[in-house]
C-alpha positions as CSV (number, residue, x, y, z in Angstrom):
1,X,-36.4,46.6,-122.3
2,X,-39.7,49.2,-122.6
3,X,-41.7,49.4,-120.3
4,X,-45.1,48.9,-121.2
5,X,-45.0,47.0,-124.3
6,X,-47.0,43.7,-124.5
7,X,-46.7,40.3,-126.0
8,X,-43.4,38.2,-126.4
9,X,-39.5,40.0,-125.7
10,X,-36.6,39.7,-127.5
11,X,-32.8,39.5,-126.2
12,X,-30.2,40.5,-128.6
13,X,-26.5,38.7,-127.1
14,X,-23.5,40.8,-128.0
15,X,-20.0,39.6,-127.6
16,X,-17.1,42.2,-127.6
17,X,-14.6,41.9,-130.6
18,X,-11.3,41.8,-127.9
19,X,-12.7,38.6,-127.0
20,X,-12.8,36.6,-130.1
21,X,-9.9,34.7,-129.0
22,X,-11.3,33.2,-126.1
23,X,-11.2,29.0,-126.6
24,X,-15.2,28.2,-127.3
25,X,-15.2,26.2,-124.2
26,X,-14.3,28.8,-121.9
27,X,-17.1,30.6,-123.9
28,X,-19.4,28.4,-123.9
29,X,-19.4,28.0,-120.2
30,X,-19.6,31.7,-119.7
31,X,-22.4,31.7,-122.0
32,X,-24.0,29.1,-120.0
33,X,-23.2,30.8,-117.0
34,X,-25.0,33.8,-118.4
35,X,-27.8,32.4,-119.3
36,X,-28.4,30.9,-115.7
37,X,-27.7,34.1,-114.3
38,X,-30.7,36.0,-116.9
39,X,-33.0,32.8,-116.1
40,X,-32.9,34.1,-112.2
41,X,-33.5,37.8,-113.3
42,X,-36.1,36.4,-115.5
43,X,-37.7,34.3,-112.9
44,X,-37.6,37.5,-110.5
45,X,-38.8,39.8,-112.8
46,X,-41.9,37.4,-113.6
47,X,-42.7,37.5,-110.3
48,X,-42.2,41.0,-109.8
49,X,-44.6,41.3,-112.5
50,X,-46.7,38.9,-110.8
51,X,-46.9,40.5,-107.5
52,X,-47.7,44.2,-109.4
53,X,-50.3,42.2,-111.6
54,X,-51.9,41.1,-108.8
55,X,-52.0,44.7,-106.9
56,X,-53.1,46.3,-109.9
57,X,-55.1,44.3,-111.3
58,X,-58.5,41.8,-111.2
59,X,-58.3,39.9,-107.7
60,X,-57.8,42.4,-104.5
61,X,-57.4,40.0,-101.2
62,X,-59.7,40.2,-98.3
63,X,-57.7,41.2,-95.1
64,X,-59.5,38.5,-93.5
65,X,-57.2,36.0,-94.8
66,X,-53.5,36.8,-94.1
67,X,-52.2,34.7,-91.8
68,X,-54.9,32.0,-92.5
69,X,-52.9,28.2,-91.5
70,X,-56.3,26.1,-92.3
71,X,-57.4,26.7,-95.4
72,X,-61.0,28.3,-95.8
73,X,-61.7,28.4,-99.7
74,X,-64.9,30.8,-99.2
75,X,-63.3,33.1,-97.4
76,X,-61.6,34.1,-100.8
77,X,-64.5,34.8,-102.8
78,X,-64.8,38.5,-104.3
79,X,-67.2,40.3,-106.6
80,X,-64.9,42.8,-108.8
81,X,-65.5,44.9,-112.0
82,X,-64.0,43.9,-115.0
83,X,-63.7,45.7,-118.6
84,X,-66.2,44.0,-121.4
85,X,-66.7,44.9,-125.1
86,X,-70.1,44.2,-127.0
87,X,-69.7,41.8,-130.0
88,X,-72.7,40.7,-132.2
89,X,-72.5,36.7,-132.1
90,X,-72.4,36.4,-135.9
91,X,-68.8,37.5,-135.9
92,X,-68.0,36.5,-131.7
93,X,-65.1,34.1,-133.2
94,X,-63.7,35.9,-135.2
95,X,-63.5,38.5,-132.8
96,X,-62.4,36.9,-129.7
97,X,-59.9,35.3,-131.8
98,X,-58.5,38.4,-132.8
99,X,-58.4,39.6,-129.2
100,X,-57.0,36.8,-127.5
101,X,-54.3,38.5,-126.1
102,X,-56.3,40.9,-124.1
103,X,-59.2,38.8,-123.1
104,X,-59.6,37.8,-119.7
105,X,-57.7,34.2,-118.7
106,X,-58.7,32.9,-115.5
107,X,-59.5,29.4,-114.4
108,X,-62.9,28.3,-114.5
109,X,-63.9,31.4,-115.6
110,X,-66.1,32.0,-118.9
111,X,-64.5,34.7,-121.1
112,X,-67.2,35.8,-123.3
113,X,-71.1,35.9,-121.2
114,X,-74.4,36.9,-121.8
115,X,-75.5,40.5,-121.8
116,X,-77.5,41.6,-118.6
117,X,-80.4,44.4,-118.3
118,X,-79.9,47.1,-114.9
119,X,-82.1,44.7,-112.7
120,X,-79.5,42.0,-113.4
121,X,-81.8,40.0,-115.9
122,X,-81.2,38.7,-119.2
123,X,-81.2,41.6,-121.9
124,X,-84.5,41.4,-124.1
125,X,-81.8,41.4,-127.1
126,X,-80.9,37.9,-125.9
127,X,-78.9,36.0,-128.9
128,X,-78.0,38.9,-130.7
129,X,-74.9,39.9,-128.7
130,X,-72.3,38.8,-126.1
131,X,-69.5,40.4,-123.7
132,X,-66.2,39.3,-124.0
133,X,-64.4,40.1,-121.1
134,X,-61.4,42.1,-120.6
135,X,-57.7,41.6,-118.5
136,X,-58.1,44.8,-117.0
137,X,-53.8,44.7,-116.6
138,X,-53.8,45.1,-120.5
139,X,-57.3,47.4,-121.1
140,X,-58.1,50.5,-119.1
141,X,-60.2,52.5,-121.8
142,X,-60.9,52.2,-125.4
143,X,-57.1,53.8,-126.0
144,X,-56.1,50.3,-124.4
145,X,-56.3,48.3,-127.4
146,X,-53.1,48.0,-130.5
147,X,-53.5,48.7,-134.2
148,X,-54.3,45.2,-135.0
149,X,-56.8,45.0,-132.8
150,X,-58.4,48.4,-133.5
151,X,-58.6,47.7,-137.0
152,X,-60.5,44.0,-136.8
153,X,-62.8,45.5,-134.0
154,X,-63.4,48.6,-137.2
155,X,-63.3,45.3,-140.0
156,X,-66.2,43.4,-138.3
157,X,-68.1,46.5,-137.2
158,X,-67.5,46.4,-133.5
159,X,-68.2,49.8,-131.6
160,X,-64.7,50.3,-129.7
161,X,-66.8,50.8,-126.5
162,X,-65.9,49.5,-123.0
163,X,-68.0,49.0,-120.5
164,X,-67.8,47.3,-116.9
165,X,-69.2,44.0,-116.0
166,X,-69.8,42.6,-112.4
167,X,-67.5,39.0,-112.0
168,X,-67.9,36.8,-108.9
169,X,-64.1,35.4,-108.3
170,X,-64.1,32.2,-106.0
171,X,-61.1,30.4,-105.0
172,X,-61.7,28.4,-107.9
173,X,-60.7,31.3,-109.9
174,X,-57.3,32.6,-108.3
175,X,-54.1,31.3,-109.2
176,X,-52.1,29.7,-106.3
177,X,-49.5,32.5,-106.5
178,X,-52.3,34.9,-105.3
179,X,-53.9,32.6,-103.0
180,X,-50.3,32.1,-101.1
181,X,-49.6,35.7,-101.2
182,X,-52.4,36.6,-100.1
183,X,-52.2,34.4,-97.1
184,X,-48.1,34.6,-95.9
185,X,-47.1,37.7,-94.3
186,X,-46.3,40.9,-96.7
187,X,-43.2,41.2,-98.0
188,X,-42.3,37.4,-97.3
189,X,-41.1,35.2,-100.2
190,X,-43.8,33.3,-101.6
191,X,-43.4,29.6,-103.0
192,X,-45.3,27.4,-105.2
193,X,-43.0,25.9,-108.0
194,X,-42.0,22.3,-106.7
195,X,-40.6,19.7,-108.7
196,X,-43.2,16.9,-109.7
197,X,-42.4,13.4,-109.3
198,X,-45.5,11.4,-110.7
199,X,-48.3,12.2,-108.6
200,X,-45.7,13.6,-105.5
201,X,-45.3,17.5,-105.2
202,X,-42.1,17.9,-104.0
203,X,-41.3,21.5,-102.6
204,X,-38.4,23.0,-100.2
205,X,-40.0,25.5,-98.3
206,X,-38.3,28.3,-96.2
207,X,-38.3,28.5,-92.6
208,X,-40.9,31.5,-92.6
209,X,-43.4,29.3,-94.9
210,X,-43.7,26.5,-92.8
211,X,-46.3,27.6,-90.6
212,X,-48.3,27.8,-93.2
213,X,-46.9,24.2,-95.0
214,X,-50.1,22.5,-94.6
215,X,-52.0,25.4,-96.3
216,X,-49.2,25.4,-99.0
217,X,-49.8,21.6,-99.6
218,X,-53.5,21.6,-100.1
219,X,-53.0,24.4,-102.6
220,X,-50.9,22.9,-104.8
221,X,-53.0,20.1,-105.0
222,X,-56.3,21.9,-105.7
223,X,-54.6,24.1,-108.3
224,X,-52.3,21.1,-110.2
225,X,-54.6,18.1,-111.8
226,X,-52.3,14.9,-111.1
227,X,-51.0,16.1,-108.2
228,X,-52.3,13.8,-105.0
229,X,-49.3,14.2,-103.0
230,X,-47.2,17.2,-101.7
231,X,-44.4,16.5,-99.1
232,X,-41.8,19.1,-98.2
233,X,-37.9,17.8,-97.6
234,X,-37.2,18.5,-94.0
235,X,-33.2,17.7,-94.7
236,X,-30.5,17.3,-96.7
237,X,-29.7,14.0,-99.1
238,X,-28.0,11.8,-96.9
239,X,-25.0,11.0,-99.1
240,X,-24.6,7.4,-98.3
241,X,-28.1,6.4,-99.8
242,X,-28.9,9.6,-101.2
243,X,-32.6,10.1,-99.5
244,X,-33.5,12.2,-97.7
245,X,-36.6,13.2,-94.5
246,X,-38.9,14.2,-96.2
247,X,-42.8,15.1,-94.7
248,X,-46.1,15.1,-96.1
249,X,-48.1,18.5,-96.2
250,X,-51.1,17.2,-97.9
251,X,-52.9,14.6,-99.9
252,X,-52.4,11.0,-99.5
253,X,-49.0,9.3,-98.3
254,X,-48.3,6.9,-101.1
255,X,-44.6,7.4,-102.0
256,X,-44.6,5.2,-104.9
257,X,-44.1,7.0,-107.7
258,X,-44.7,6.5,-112.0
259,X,-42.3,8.2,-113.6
260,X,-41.9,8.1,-117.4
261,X,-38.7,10.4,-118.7
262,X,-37.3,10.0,-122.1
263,X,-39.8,7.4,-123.0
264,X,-38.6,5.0,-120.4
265,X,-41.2,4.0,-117.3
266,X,-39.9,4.3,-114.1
267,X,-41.5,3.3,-110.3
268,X,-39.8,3.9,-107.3
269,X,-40.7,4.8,-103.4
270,X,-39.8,8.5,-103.4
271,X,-39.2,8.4,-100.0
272,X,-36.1,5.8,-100.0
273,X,-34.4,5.8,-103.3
274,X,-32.9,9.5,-105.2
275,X,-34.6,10.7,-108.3
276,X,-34.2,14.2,-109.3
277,X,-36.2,15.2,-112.4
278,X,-33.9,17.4,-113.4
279,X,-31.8,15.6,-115.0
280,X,-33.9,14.0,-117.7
281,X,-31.9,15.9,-120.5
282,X,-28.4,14.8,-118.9
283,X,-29.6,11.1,-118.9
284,X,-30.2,12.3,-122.5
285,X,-27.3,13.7,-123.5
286,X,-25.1,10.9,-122.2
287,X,-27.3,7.9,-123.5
288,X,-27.0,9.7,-127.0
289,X,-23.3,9.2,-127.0
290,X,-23.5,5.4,-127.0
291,X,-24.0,2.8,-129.4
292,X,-25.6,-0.5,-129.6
293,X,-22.9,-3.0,-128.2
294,X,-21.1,-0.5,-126.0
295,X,-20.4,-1.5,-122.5
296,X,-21.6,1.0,-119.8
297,X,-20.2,0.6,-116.5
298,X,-23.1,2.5,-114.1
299,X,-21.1,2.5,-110.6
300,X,-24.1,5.0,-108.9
301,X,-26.9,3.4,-110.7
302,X,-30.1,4.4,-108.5
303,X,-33.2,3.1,-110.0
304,X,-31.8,3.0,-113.2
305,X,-32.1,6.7,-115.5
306,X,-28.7,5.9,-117.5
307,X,-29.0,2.3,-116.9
308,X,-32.2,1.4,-118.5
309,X,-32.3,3.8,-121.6
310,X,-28.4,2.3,-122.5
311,X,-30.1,-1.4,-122.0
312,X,-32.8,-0.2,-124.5
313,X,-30.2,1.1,-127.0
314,X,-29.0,-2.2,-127.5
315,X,-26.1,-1.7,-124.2
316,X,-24.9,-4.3,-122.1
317,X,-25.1,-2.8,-118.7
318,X,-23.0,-3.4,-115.6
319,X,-25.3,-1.4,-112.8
320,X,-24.7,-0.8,-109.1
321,X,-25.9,1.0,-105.8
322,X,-25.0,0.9,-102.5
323,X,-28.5,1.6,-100.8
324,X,-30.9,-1.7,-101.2
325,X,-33.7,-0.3,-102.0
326,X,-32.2,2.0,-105.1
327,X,-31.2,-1.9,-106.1
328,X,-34.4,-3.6,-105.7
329,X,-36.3,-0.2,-107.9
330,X,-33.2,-0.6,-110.6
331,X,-34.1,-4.6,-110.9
332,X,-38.0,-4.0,-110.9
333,X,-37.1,-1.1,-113.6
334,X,-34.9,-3.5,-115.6
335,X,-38.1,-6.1,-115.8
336,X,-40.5,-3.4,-116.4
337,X,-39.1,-2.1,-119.4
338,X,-38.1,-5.7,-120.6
339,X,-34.3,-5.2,-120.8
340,X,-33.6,-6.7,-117.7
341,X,-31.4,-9.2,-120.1
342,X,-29.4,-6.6,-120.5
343,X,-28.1,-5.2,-117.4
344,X,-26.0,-7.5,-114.5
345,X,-27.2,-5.6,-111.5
346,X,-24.8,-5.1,-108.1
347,X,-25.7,-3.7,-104.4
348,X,-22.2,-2.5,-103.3
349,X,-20.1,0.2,-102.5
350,X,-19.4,2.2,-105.2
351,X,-15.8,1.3,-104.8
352,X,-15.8,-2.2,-104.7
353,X,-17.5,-2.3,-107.5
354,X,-15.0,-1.1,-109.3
355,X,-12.4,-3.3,-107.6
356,X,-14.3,-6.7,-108.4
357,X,-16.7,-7.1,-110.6
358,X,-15.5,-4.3,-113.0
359,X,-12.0,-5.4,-112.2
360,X,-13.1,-8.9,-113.5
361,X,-14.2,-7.7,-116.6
362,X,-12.6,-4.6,-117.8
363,X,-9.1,-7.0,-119.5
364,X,-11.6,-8.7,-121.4
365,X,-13.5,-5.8,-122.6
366,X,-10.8,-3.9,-123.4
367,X,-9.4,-6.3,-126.3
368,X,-12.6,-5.6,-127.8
369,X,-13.8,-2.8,-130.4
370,X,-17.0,-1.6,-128.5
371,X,-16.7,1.3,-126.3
372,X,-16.3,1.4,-122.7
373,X,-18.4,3.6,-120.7
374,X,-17.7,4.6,-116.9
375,X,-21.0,6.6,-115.7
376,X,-20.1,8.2,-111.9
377,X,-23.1,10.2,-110.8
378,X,-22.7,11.0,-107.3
379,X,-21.8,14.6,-107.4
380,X,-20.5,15.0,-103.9
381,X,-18.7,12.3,-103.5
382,X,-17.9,10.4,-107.2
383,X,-14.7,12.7,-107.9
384,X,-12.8,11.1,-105.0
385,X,-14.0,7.5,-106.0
386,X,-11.9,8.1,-108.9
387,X,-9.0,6.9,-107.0
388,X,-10.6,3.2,-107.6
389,X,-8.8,3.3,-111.1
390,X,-5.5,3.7,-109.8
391,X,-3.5,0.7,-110.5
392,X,-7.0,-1.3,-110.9
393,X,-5.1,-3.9,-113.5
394,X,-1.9,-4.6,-111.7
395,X,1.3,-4.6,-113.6
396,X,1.2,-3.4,-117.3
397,X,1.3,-7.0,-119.3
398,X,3.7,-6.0,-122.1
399,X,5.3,-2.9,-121.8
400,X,6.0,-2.4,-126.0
401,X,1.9,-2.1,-126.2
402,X,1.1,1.2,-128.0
403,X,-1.3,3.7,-126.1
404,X,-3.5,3.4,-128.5
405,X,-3.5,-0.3,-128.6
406,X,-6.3,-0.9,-125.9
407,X,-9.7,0.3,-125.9
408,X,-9.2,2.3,-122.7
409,X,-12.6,3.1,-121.1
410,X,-14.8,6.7,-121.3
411,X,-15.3,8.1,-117.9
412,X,-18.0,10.2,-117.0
413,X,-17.7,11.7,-113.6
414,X,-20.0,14.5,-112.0
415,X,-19.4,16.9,-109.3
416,X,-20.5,19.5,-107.4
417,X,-18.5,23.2,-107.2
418,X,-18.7,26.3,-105.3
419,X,-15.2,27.6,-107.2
420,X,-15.4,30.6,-109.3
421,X,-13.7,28.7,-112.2
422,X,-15.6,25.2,-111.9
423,X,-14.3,23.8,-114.9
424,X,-10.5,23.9,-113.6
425,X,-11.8,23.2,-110.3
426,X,-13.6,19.8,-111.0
427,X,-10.7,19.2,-113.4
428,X,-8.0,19.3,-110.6
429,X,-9.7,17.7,-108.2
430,X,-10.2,14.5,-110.6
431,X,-6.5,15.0,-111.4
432,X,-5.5,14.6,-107.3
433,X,-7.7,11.0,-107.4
434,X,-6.2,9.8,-110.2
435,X,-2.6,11.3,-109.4
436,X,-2.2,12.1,-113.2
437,X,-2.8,15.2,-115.2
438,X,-5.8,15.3,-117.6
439,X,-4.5,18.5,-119.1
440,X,-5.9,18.3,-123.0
441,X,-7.4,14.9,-122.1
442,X,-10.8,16.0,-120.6
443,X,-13.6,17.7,-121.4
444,X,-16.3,19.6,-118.7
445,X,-20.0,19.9,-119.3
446,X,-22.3,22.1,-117.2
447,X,-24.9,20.3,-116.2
448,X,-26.8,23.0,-113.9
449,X,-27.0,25.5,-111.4
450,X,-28.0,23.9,-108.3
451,X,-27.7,26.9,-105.9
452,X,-26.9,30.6,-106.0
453,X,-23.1,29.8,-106.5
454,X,-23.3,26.0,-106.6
455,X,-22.8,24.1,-110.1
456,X,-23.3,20.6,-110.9
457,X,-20.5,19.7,-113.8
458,X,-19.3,16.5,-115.4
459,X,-15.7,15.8,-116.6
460,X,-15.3,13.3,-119.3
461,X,-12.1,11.8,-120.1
462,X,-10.4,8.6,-121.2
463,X,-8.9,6.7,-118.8
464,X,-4.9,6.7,-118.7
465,X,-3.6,3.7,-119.5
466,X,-1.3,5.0,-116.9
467,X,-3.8,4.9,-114.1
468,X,-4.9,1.1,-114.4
469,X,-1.6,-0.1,-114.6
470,X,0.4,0.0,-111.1
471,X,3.5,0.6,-113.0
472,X,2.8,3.8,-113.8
473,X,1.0,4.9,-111.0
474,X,3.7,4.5,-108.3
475,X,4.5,8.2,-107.0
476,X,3.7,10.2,-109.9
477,X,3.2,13.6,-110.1
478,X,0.2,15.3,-111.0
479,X,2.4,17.3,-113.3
480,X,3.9,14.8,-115.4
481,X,2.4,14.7,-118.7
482,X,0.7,11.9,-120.0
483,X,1.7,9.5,-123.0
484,X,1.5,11.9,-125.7
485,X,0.4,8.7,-128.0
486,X,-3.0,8.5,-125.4
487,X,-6.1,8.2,-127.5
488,X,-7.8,11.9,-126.5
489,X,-11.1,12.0,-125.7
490,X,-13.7,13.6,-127.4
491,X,-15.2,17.1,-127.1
492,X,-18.8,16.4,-124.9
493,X,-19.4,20.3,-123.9
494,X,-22.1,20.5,-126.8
């Protein structure tokens, strides 16, 4: 990569010829992996650049507010001198337009002004010209400016002249990326993404930022329209109920939240019930894979992000969750979006569930033509739920039955890894669950990096016929191979 060039990058991918033979899953997920891995040097880099933006650039932070834990939004206001160029305002559109990507961007701040005498008074000339102002990262001197934009400043008879202009820069101006760094302790990390839940902010601050938490709160509302509500998670998900302590930093404390992903409404109490934004385009990509009159068999339902899109796509749903409130959201969700007709709703433990009321159902369905679907989203735990299946239908009713003769259910089960290989590592640890191999019978998806070496994957596979029926599940090997007639599933990692 130059240094110094503006405008947009490009990244050219090369892939050694000795590799060629690799399967395209195993490439894929390296691929993937890649690409995770450039997104964090991405992400650093921009804030590198950020952070030398800032110290080279427009906004130069009094001393007078590091450390600051109340927020004091005058004590951030600066005069500064910024670059401007003349332009006659018979051609001021044309011209700004044509230097748009050197004009000055900041927030409540007017980019093109009227011209000013010495004595700080309007120029007698009034109406005849205006100053655009200048990003004084991208123009230094009247060498700053590209060929393009040399020759329209030359095309509409523009002098290529610079000259300074005196800006007053309030808080109202500064981004909160300067705001926070100029208030936390030099050198320390500096946060202000946070994952937005309807009007919620919700952030996961480092031990060194919390001093300055209720600071950090206020900013993000002031600097994010919507936002009414930051609150900071002060532990981790508790996996029975999957919430988690959360605290509020600023704004009000209304923890009801509207969400709407994938065209589908959504209200919840964020402060009792699991919602992770996300995973809007996992909800996607598994509620693309079904069909109007499949079955889908949600055994960790929450307030209902596969359960209500399948019920809109013409599904019948079986939904369950074990904390009450997740139950009371998914039933309120199922009404609110009118499919509530569609979906038999459950508040159990994710493995009796399986054992009754999908138990009760699962002969019948299987005789039918529709496809099954088992969704198992609880990534710390759903891998060793698996072990539900096992045996699930009792003694196999007529031992002559092809393997292809039922229509054996499509499981969908997600889990967390920390293994180097996650794929084989997900993969075997479904495998020791169901006491079966799954070897050629599964497919793994990346779903996304959760932490520096942490990796949220799904495994999808039909169910062996072999694991519902007791019969065959009676101290077999993890080894054996299964019936080579078993209906394989088919290839999700796209």
């Amino acid at each position: 990569m130059a240094a110094g060039w503006r405008g947009s990058g490009r990244l050219l991918f090369l892939f050694p010829k000795h590799h060629s033979c690799v399967s395209v899953s195993q490439n894929l997920n390296q691929f993937a992996r890649i690409s995770l891995q450039f997104s964090s040097v991405v992400h650093s880099q921009k804030a590198m650049t950020d952070h030398l933006q800032t110290d080279l650039g427009l906004y130069k932070p009094p001393q007078t507010v590091r450390g600051m834990t109340e927020l004091d939004r005058t004590a951030f206001s600066q005069t500064v001198s910024v670059p401007a160029i003349r332009i006659p305002t018979k051609v001021l559109n044309k011209v700004v337009k044509s230097l748009k990507k050197v004009a000055l961007q900041r927030p409540g701040l007017k980019r093109v002004v009227e011209e000013h005498n010495e004595d700080g008074n309007k120029d007698s000339s009034q109406g005849e010209h205006r100053l655009l102002l200048l990003d004084p990262n991208n123009i230094t001197s009247t060498d700053s400016f590209d060929s393009e934009e040399a020759e329209a400043l030359k095309a509409y008879g523009v002098p290529q002249e610079i000259q300074k202009y005196q800006v007053k820069l309030t808080y109202e101006n500064l981004k909160s990326e300067e705001i926070l760094r100029a208030v936390l302790p030099e050198g320390q990390d500096v946060t202000s993404g946070f994952s937005r839940v309807g009007h919620i902010a919700h952030m996961n601050l480092r031990d060194h930022q919390l001093p300055y938490r209720k600071l950090i709160g206020q900013v993000i509302i002031d600097k994010n329209p919507g936002v009414t509500c930051v609150v900071n998670k002060t532990n981790t998900i508790d996996s029975t109920y999957r919430n988690f302590q959360m605290e509020v930093l600023a704004g009000e404390s209304n923890m009801v939240a509207k969400v709407r992903e994938n065209a589908v409404l959504y209200e919840f109490d964020f402060s009792l019930v699991y919602w992770n934004p996300r995973l809007s385009t996992e909800h996607e990509r598994i509620v693309s894979l079904l069909q109007r009159g499949d079955t889908v068999v949600d055994v960790f339902a929450g307030v209902g992000p596969f359960a209500i899109p399948a019920a809109r796509r013409g599904c019948e749903v079986l939904a369950n969750d074990l904390n009450p409130e997740s139950f009371r959201w998914l039933q309120h969700n199922a009404k609110l979006n009118k499919v509530d007709r569609k979906i038999t709703s459950f508040n159990m433990d994710g493995r009796d569930f399986i054992r009754g009321p999908v138990r009760e159902r699962l002969p019948s369905l299987m005789k039918g033509s529709q496809k099954i679907h088992v969704v198992m989203n609880l990534p710390a735990l759903a891998l060793e739920f698996l072990d539900a299946f096992r045996g699930l239908l009792g003694p196999e009713p007529d031992q002559s039955l092809s393997c292809l003769d039922d229509n054996l259910p499509q499981v969908h089960c997600y889990g967390f890894s920390k293994e180097d290989d996650t794929q084989r590592d997900v993969v075997e640890r479904a495998e020791a669950s169901l006491k079966i191999s799954l070897r050629g019978q599964c497919s793994v998806h990346l779903v996304r990096n959760v932490a520096p070496n942490k990796e949220m994957m799904c495994v999808s596979f039909t169910l062996p016929r072999g694991v519902l029926y007791s019969t065959h599940t009676q101290d077999r090997d993890i080894s054996e191979e299964p019936c080579p007639k078993k209906q394989k599933c088919e290839d999700l990692t796209d």
